[in-house]
N, C-alpha and C positions, 0 to 999 in steps of 0.2 A: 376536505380531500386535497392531499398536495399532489399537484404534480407539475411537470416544467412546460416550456413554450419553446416556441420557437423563436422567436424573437431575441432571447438572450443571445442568441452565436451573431455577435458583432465583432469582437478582435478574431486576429489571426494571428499566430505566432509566440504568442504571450507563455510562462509557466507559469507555473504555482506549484507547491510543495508542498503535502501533506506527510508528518511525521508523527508514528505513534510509540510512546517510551512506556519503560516503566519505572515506578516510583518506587528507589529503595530504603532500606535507612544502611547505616556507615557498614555494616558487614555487606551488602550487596544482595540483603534479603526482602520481597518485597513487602511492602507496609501499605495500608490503605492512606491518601495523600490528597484526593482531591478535593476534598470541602476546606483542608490548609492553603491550599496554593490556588485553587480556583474561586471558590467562593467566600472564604472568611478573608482572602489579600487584596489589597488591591496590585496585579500586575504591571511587571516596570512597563514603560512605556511601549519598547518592543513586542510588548506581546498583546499588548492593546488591541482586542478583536477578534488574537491570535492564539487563543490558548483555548481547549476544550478537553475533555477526558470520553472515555467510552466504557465499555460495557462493566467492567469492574471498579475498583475502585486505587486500584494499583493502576490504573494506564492510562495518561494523557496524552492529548495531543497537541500540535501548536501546526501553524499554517502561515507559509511565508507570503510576501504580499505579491502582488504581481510582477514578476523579474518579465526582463524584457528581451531577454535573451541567454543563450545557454552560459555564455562567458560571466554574464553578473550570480549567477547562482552558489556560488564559493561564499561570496562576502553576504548576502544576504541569510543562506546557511547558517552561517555562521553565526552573523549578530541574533539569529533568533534561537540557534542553541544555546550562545552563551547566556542569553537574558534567558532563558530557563533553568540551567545549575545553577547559576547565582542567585535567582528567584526560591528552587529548592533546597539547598546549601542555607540559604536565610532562615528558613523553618526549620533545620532539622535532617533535610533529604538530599537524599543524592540520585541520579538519575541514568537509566542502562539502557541498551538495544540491544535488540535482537528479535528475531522472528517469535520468538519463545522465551521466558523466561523459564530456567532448566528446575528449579528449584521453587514456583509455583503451582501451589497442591489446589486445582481448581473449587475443591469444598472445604475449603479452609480459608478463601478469599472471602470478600464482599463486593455483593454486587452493587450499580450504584441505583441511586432510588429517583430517577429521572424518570419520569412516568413512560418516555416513550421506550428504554432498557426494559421496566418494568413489564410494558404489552407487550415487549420481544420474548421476553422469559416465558410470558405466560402462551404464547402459541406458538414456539417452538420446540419449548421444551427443554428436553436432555442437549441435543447439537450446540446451544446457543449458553446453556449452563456452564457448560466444559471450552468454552470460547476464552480462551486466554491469550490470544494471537496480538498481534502487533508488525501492522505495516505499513509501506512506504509507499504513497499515493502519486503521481507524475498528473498534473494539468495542465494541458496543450490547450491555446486557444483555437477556434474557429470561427471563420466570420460566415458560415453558412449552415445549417441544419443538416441539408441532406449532405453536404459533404462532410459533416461531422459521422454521421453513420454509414457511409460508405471507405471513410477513414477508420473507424472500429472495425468495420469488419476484415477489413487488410490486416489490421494489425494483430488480428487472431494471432496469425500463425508466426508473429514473434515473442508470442509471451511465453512459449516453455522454454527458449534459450535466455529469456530475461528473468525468469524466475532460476534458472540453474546459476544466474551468473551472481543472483543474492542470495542464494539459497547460505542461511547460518543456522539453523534451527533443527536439528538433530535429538535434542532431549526436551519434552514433554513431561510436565508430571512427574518431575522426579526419573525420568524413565529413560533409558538408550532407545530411542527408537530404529537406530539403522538407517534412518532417511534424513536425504540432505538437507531437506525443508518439512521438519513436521508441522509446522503453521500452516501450509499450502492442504495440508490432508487434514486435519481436524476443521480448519474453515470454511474449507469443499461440503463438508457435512449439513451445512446450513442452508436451505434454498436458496435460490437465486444464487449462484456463485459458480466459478468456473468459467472458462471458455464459454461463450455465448452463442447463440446460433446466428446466423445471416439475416440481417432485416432489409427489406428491399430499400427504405428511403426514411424520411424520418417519420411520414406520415403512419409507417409500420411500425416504427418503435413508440410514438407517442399513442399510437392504438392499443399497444401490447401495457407501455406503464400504465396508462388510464383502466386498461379492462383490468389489469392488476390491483388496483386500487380500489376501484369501484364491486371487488367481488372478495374483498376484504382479503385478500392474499398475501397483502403489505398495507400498512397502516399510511408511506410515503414513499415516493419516485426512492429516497433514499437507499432503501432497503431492495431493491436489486443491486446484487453484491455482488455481479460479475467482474471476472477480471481487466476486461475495456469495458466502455457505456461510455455512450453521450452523454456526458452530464446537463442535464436539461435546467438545470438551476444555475450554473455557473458560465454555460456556454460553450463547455471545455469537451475535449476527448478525453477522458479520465484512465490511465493504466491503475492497475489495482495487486498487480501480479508479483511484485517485490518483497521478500523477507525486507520487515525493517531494518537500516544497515545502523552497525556502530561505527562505522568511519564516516564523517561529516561531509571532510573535502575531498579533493581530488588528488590522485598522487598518482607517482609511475606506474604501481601496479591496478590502479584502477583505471588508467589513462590506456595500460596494453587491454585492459578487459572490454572498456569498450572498441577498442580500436578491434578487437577478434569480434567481438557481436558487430560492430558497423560492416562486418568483408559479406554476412553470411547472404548471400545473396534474394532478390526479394524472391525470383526465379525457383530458386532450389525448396525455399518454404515454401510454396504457392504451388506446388507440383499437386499435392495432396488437399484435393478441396470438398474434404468432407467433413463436417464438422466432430465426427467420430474418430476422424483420424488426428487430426488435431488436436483433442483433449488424451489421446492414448501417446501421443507427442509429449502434452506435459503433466502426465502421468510417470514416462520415462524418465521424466530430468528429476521429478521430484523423489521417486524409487531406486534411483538411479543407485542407490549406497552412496559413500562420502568421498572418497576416492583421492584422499587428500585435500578433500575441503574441509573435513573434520577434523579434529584428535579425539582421542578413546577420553582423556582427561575431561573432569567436569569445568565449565568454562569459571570465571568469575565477572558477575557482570560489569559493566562501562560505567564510570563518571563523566561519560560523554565529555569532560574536558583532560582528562588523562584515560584512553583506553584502556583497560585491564582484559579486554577477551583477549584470546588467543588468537591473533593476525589470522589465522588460514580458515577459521571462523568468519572471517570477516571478507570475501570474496570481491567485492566490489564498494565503493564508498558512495554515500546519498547522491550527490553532485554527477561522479559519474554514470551514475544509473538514468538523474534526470537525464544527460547530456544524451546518453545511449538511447532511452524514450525519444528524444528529441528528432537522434538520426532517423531512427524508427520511424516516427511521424512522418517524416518529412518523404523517407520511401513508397508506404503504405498512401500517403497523400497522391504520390507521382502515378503511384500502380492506379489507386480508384482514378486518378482522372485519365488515364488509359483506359480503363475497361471503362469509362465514359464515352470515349469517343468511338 
């Protein structure tokens, strides 16, 4: 039975980076890659520790090491996308983002045969079959438990302007869906996921993961898949709300997108403190239609070292989205030790 501690939440301030691609070959179509690039290579050194894949067999991941601040997150970004194309370009592959791959026929994939993907298929089902999503993870340190979960719960109420500001993912299945973020709505489908309800302190959430675990609900801490959680394994406040971005770094227009999500006041979101209204919050931004975030044209996915999606696709870049989590934290941190005192 896994589940976390408390004792892990020692740093405060620290990121980490979690990124999830998918694996094409030269048309931009996807191909099953990860027993090439994961398990028959050995990876270059940057990715030493840092590379993992998920539920299919098209989608890897890689995980930056610990930046120590929002301003080092470019170049560490960086060095660990580029030792990835280079890594799949070596085999054969070439590598895209997006919330969605538009052009992934979910029963026509493979899934991968990691025994713990395996027990997810088998008791969940249909929701977790049709799971072909891909995102962009933010990990904030914490040097204390209960203020890790009183820092989640603050920062509910900015995850439906942080998921609108990544929203790229439009076409599912082959399919127009209409919505700015179809990743955010077929993922939702999956328990545990979503806006989270209020835990009083961490003594509540580690009661909640354990009786979770122990009533076979989840096989591991892992597998609540909400859009915040203390990550009780890492130490971290985990954001989970992000369409994966195909812009790496940071640029002018990802630098005005955070600087508009840094104005929104903690006040103005925190009006509204019910957990219903909140997920009908980002329910909005995800339904919202595209509104010029989209175009009607089908995208072509990323070599992640020359973009090929379509810019307006592309809303916000990884970097600045950490940066934007980052400000987030650090509000939702000031608001919890207010309503502390």
């Amino acid at each position: 039975m896994e589940t976390g501690s408390a004792d892990v939440f020692s740093q405060s301030g620290t990121i980490g980076i979690e990124e999830e691609f998918f694996i094409v070959n030269e048309a931009g179509r996807p191909v099953s890659g990860i027993q090439e690039l994961i398990y028959d290579a050995e990876p270059p050194a940057a990715l030493q520790n840092r590379l993992d894949h998920e539920l299919f067999q098209f989608t890897i991941e890689t995980q930056t090491p610990i930046i120590e601040s929002p301003g080092e997150a470019d170049a560490a970004l960086t060095t660990i996308r580029e030792a990835l194309t280079d890594h799949a370009e070596a085999h054969g592959f070439r590598i895209a983002a997006a919330g969605l791959h538009p052009a992934a026929k979910w029963r026509e994939q493979e899934h991968a045969t990691k025994p713990r993907y395996q027990a997810q298929l088998e008791r969940i089902q249909y929701p977790q079959h049709r799971n072909t999503t891909a995102g962009l993870h933010i990990h904030i340190g914490v040097d204390d438990a209960d203020t890790a979960v009183w820092i989640a719960n603050e920062l509910r109420w900015y995850l439906p302007p942080l998921l609108a500001l990544s929203a790229n993912s439009p076409y599912w299945d082959g399919f127009d869906t209409g919505l700015a973020s179809a990743r955010a709505k077929i993922f939702e489908n999956l328990p545990n996921t979503g806006i989270p309800g209020r835990f009083e302190d961490f003594e509540a959430y580690e009661r909640y993961e354990r009786r979770m675990v122990e009533q076979g609900s989840i096989d591991d801490r892992g597998e609540l898949w909400f859009d915040v959680r203390p990550h009780t394994g890492h130490g971290t406040v985990e954001i989970r709300a992000p369409d994966a971005s195909q812009i790496p770094m940071s640029s002018s227009r990802s630098s005005n997108t955070s600087t508009r999500s840094s104005r929104i006041s903690p006040h103005a979101t925190r009006t509204m403190r019910h957990p219903r209204r909140c997920a009908e919050n980002s329910s909005m931004k995800t339904n919202g239609g595209r509104s010029g975030t989209a175009t009607k044209r089908v995208l072509s996915p990323a070599t992640g070292r020359e973009p090929s999606l379509s810019p307006s696709l592309s809303t916000a870049s990884a970097t600045g989205l950490a940066s934007t989590g980052f400000e987030l934290f650090l509000s939702a941190k000031a608001a919890a030790s207010d309503s502390d005192d």
